[in-house]
C-alpha positions in Angstrom: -5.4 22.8 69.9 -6.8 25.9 68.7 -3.4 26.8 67.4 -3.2 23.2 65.0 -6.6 23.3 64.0 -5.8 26.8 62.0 -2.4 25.7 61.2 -4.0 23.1 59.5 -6.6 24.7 58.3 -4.2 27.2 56.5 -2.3 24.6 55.0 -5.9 22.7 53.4 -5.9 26.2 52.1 -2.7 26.6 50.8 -2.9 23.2 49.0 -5.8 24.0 47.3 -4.9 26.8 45.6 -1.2 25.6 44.4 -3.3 22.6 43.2 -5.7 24.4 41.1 -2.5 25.4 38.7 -2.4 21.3 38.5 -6.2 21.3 37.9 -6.1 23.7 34.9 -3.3 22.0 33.3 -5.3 18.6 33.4 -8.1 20.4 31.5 -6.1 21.8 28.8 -6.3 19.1 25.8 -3.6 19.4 23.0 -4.6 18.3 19.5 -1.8 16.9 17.1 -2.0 18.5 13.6 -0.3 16.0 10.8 0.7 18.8 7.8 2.5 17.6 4.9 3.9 20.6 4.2 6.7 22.6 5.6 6.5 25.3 8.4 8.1 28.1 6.2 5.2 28.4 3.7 2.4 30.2 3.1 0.2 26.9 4.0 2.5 27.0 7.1 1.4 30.5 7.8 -2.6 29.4 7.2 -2.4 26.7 9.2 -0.5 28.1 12.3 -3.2 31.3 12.6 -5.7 28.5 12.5 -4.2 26.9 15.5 -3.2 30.2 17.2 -7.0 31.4 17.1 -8.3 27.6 18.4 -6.0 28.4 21.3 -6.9 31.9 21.7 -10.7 31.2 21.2 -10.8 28.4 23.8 -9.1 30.0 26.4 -6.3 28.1 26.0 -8.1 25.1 26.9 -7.4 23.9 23.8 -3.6 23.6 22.2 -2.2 22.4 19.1 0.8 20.6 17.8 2.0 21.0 14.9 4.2 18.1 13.3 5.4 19.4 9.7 6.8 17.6 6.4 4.8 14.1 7.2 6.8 14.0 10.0 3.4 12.0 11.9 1.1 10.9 9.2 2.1 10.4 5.8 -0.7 12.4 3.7 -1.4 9.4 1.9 -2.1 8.3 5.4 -4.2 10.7 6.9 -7.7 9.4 6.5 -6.5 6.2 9.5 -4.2 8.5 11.1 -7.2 10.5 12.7 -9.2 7.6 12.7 -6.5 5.8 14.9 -6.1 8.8 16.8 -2.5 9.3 16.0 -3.4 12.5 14.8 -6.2 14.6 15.8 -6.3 16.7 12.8 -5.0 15.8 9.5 -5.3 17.1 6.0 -7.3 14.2 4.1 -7.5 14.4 0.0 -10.4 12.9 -1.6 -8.8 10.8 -4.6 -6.1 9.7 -1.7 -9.4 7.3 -1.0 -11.3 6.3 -3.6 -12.9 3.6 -2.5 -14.3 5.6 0.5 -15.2 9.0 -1.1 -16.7 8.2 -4.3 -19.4 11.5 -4.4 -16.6 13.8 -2.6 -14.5 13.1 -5.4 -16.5 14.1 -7.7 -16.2 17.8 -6.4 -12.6 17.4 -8.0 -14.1 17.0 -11.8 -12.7 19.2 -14.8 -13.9 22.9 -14.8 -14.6 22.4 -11.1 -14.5 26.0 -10.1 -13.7 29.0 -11.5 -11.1 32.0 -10.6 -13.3 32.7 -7.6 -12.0 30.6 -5.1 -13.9 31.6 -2.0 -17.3 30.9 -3.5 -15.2 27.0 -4.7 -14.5 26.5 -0.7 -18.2 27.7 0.1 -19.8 25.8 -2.4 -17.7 22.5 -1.4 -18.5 22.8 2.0 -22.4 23.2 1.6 -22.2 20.1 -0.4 -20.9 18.4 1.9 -23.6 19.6 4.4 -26.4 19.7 2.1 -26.3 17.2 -0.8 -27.8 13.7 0.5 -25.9 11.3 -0.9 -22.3 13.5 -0.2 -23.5 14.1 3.1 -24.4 10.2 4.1 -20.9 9.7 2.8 -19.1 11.8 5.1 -21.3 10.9 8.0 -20.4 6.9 7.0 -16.5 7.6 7.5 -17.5 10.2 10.6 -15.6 12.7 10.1 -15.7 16.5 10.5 -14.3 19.2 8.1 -12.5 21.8 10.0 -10.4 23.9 7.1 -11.3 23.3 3.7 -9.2 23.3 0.8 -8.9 24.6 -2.6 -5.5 24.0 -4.6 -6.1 27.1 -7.1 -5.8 26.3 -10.6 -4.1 23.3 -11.4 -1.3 23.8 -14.8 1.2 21.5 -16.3 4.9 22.3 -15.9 7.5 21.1 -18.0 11.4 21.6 -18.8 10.6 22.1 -22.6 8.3 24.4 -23.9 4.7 23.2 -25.6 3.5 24.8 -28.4 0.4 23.3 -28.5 -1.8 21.6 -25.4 -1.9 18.7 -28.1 1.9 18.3 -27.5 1.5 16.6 -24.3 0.7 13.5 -26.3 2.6 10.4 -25.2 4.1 11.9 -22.1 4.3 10.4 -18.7 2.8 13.3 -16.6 2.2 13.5 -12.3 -1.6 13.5 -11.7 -3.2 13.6 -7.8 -5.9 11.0 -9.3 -9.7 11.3 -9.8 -11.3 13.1 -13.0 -7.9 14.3 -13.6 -6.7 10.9 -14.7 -9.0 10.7 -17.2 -8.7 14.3 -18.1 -5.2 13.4 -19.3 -6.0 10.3 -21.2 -8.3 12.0 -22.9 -5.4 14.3 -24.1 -3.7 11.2 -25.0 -1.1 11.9 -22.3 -0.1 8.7 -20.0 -1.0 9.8 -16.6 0.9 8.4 -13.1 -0.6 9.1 -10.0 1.6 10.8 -7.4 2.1 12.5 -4.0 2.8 16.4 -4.0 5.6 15.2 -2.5 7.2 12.7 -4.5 7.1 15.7 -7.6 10.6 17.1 -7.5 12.6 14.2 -7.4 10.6 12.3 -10.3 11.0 15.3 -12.8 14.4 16.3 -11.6 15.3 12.2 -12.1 13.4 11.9 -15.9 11.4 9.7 -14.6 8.4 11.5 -15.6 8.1 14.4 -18.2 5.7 16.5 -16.8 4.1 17.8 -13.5 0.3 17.9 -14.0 -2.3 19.1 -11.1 0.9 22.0 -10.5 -1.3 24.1 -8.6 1.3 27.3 -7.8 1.2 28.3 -4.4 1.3 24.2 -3.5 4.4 23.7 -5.9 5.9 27.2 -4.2 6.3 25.2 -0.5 7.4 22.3 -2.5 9.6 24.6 -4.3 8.9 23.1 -7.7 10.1 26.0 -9.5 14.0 25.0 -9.3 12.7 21.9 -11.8 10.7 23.6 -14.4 11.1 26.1 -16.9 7.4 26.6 -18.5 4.0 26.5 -16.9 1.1 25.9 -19.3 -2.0 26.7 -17.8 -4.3 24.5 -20.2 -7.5 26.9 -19.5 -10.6 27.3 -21.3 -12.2 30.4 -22.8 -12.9 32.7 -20.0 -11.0 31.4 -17.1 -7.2 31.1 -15.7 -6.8 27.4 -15.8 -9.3 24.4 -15.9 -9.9 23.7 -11.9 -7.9 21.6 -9.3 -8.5 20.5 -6.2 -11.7 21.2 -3.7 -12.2 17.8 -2.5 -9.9 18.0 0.0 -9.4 19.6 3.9 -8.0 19.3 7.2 -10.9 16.9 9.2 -11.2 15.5 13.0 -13.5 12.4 13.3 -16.8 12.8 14.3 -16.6 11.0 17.8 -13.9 13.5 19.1 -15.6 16.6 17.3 -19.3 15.4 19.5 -17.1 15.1 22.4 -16.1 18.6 23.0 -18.9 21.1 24.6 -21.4 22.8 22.3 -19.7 26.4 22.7 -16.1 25.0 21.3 -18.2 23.5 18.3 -19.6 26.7 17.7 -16.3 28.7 17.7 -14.8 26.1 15.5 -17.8 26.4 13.2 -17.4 29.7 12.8 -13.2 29.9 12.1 -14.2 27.6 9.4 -16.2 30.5 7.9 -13.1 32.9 8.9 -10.6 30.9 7.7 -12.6 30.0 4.2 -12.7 33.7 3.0 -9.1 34.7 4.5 -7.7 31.4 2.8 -9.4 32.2 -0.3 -9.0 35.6 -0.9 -5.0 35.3 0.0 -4.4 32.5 -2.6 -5.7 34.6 -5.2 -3.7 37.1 -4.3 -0.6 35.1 -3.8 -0.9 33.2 -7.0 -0.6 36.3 -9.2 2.7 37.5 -6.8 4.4 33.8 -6.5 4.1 33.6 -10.5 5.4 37.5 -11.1 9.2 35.6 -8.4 9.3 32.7 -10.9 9.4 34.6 -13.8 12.5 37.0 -12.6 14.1 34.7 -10.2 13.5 31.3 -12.3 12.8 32.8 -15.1 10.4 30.5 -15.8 7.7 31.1 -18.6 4.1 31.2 -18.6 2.1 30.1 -20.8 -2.2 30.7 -21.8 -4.3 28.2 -24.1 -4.3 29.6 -27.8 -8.4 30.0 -29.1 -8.3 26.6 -30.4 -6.6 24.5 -27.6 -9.5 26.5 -25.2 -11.9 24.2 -27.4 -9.5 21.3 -27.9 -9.6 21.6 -23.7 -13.2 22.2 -23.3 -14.4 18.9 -25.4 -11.5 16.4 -23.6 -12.3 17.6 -20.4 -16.3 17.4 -21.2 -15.7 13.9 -22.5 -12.9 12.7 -19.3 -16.4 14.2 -16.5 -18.5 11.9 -18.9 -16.6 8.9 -18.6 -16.0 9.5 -15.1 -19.7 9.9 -14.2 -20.6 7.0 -16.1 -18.3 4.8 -14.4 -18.9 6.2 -11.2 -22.4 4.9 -11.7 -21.5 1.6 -13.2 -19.8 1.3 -9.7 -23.0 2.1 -8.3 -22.6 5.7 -7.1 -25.9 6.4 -9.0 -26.1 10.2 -7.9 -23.2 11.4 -8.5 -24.7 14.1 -11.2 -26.9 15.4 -8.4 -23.8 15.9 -6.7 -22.3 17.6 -9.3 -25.1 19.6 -9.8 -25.2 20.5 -6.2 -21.9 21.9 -6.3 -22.3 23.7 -9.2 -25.3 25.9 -7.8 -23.6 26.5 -4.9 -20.6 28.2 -6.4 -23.2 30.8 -7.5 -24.6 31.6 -4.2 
């Protein structure tokens, strides 16, 4: 008797610890990441030493798959593929969704940020933190920002050269939407919005004359450069270009970000910070080397606002913010100066 009761008692034993393998695994959560972009890119890069350090930072109690090239939610999409859990993570653009980020957007106005793109990403986030009527709007959709964005200067690229920003007249151009819509009106350009993705194949086509919103290192993973010869930066007096997008980030929803324990919110709160100055600060350094390989491999030409299209560019892009604000607040978005505003100071923090 003695004899069974340790045999069994050995194997209780035994069980238990090839079950606890079993246990762990159950614990270990994996979190789908919907990217629109491809895996051999420098976003690729970003986004997979994001993940790696989630993994590494929980213990690997948390891991995370990555699904490339819209290959699980179109970005178009990504907003209600989080929000019906298809994805856990997904990168979700502002003027993608009008109707539900009305003060966000306006982060994404003309002359937005300068060439200083960590304090762009700083300054958009504690916006989105701090500003009241941004904040509300963010909380209403519940969702949580996780990696910001900023696209780096935003140029026009064309086939044939323009001599003139004033050239662009009467030309069907790519726009991702927003201020910028109105920005290009203003230039008397005709404006069609358009996925990053949907870019190559419309100018290779004809179908559309230029690619506006071009920011470089985005147009490098979509490898825009085997389409266009020029690159006209359309800046003002001072600065590289005339803004792009900041509006714009990977997000969870709110639900599953409350859901996980207090010490993996705090590590994710503070890669956010990690990720903001290392995505920053390798953009700008990027952009400068990505440009130098078009110009000997594509031999593409760039090209800087002469003194009078910097003020040609300064007063259509002043009147497109105007119009934009004021309709914003026809629409009944009544603060959406105070969010400017808010974002503006926060850059110079």
């Amino acid at each position: 008797m003695k004899r069974d009761f340790l045999k069994m008692m050995g194997g209780l034993t035994a069980a238990s610890i090839v079950g606890t393998p079993s246990v762990l695994a159950q614990s270990t959560t994996t979190w789908k990441m919907a990217i629109p972009v491809a895996e051999k890119s420098w976003f690729g890069e970003m986004h997979k030493w994001w993940g790696s350090e989630v993994e590494k930072r929980s213990g690997g109690r948390i891991k995370v798959m990555y699904f490339w090239s819209d290959s699980l939610v179109k970005w178009a999409d990504a907003l209600p593929g989080i929000k019906s859990g298809i994805a856990d993570l997904a990168w979700v653009s502002s003027t993608y969704f009008p109707a539900q980020f009305p003060y966000y957007m306006t982060l994404d106005q003309i002359f937005n940020f300068g060439d200083d793109y960590v304090a762009g990403m700083k300054a958009a986030i504690d916006t989105i933190e701090n500003q009241p009527d941004l904040k509300a709007e963010i909380s209403r959709e519940d969702i949580v920002i996780l990696m910001p964005h900023i696209s780096g200067h935003a140029p026009v690229g064309t086939k044939q050269q323009l001599g003139s920003v004033r050239e662009i007249k009467g030309k069907t151009l790519r726009t991702y939407g927003g201020a910028r819509i109105e920005f290009y009106k203003a230039l008397d350009a005709n404006p069609v919005f358009m996925p990053f993705g949907d870019m190559y194949a419309a100018i290779d086509r004809g179908t559309i004359d230029a690619l506006g919103d071009m920011a470089i290192l985005l147009s490098n993973a979509f490898k825009l450069n085997e389409v266009i010869k020029h690159v006209h930066f359309f800046n003002t007096a001072g600065v590289k270009g005339n803004g792009g997008a900041v509006a714009s980030g990977f997000f969870m929803t709110g639900s599953k970000y409350r859901a996980l324990p207090a010490e993996i919110q705090s590590m994710l709160m503070q890669l956010r910070s990690e990720y903001t100055e290392r995505y920053g600060k390798s953009l700008m350094e990027l952009e400068s080397n990505i440009m130098d390989d078009w110009k000997k491999r594509s031999r593409i030409v760039f090209h800087t606002s002469s003194p009078e299209d910097e003020k040609f560019m300064q007063e259509r892009g002043n009147a497109a913010n105007e119009l934009l604000f004021k309709r914003q607040e026809a629409a009944g978005h009544k603060n959406v100066r105070a969010v400017w505003a808010h974002f503006q100071e926060a850059r110079k923090k």
